[in-house]
N, C-alpha and C positions, 0 to 999 in steps of 0.2 A: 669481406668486402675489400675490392682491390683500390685501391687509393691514388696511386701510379695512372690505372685506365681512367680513371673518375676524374683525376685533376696532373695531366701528364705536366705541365708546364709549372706547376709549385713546386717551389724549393721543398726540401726534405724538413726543415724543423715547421714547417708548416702544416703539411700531412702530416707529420709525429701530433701534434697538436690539436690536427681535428681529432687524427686516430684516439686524443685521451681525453678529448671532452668528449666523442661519443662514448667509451669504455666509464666515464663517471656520470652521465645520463642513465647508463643501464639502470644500475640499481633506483635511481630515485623512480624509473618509471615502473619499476617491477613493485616497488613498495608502492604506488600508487594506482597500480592495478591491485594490490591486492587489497589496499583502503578500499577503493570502491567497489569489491567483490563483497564486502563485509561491514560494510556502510546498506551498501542494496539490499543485502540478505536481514539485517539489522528493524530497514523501514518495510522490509515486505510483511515480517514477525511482528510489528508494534500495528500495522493496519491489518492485519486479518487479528490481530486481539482486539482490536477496537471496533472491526466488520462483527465477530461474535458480540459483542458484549451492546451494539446497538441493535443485531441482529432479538437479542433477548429482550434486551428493553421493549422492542417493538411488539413481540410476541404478549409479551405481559400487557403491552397498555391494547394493544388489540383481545385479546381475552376479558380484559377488564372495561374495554366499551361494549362487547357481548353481553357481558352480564349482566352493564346495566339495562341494555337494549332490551334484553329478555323479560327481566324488572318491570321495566315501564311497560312491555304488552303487557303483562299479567296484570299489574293494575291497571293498564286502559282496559282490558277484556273485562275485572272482577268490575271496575265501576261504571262501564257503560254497558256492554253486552249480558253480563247478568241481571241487572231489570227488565232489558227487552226481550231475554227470553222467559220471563218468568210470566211476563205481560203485564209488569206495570207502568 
């Protein structure tokens, strides 16, 4: 970056000046891209362990409202459909 084209009319300790707060910028913003590269990749790994783990949950309590579903016809059919077919 040419400093002179950018700002022809500033004095020299002036550009020196910008020139070294931009050069002490660098680093903080390199360290803050790479927080947030590793911060992001952090909460992508803590929600897909928590998408599985609600993903299972669900599974289990859907299995386990089948089973009761299942249960209850069996007794609805043992205690209303087995006297009407017997014919009593």
């Amino acid at each position: 970056m040419n400093l002179n084209k950018l700002f022809p009319r500033l004095p020299i300790r002036a550009k020196l000046g910008i020139a070294f707060a931009l050069l002490s910028l660098m680093p903080l913003v390199l360290v803050a891209g790479i927080t947030i590269r590793v911060t992001i990749a952090q909460l992508r790994n803590a929600a897909s362990a928590t998408l599985q783990r609600e993903v299972r949950s669900a599974r289990v309590e859907v299995e386990q409202a089948l089973t009761q579903v299942e249960q209850n016809v069996a007794f609805l059919s043992e205690a209303l459909l087995a006297p009407l077919l017997r014919g009593e």
